[in-house]
C-alpha positions in Angstrom: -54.6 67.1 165.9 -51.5 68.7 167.2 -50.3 72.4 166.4 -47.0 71.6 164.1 -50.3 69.4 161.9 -52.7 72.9 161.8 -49.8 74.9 160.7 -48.9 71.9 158.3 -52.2 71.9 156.2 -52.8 75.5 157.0 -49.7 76.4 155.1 -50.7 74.0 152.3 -54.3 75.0 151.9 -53.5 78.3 152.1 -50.8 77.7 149.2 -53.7 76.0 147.0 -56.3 78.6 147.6 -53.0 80.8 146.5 -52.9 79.0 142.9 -56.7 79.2 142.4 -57.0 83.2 142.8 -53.9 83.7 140.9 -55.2 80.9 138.3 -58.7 83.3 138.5 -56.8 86.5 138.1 -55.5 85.2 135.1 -58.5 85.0 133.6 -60.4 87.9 135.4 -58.9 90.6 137.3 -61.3 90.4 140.5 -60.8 90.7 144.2 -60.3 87.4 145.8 -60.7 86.7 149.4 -61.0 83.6 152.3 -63.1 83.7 154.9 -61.4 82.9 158.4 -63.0 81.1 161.1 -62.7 82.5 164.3 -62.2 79.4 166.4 -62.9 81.0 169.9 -60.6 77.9 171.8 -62.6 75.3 170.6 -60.3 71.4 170.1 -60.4 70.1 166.5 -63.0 68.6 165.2 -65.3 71.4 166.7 -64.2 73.6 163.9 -62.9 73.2 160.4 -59.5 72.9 160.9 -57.0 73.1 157.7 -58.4 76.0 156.4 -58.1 79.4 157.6 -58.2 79.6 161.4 -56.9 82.6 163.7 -54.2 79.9 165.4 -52.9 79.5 162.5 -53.7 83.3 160.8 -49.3 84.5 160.8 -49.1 80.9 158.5 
C-alpha cells in the first residue's frame, strides 16, 4: 500500500469516526476519543493500516 492510499483511507476513516462521535454527542454529551497505533516503521499489513497511525497522524 502506497502513502497517497494511507492518507486516502486515513482521511476517510477518520471522517466516519467524525460522524459517529458527533452522531453520539447528539445523543449524549460524552468525551469521545481514538486510539492511535504507534506503527514503529513496520510495512502494511504488519499493522492496521486505515485507521489512526502516526504516518498519517497531521491527516
Amino acid at each position: 500500500m502506497g502513502y497517497a492510499d494511507k492518507i486516502f483511507i486515513a482521511y476517510f476513516v477518520a471522517s466516519y469516526l467524525n460522524a459517529v462521535a458527533e452522531a453520539g454527542k447528539a445523543k449524549r454529551p460524552v468525551l469521545m476519543a481514538a486510539n492511535c497505533w504507534l506503527d514503529k516503521g513496520e510495512v502494511a499489513g504488519k499493522f492496521p493500516s486505515g485507521g489512526p497511525v502516526s504516518r498519517v497522524m497531521e491527516v
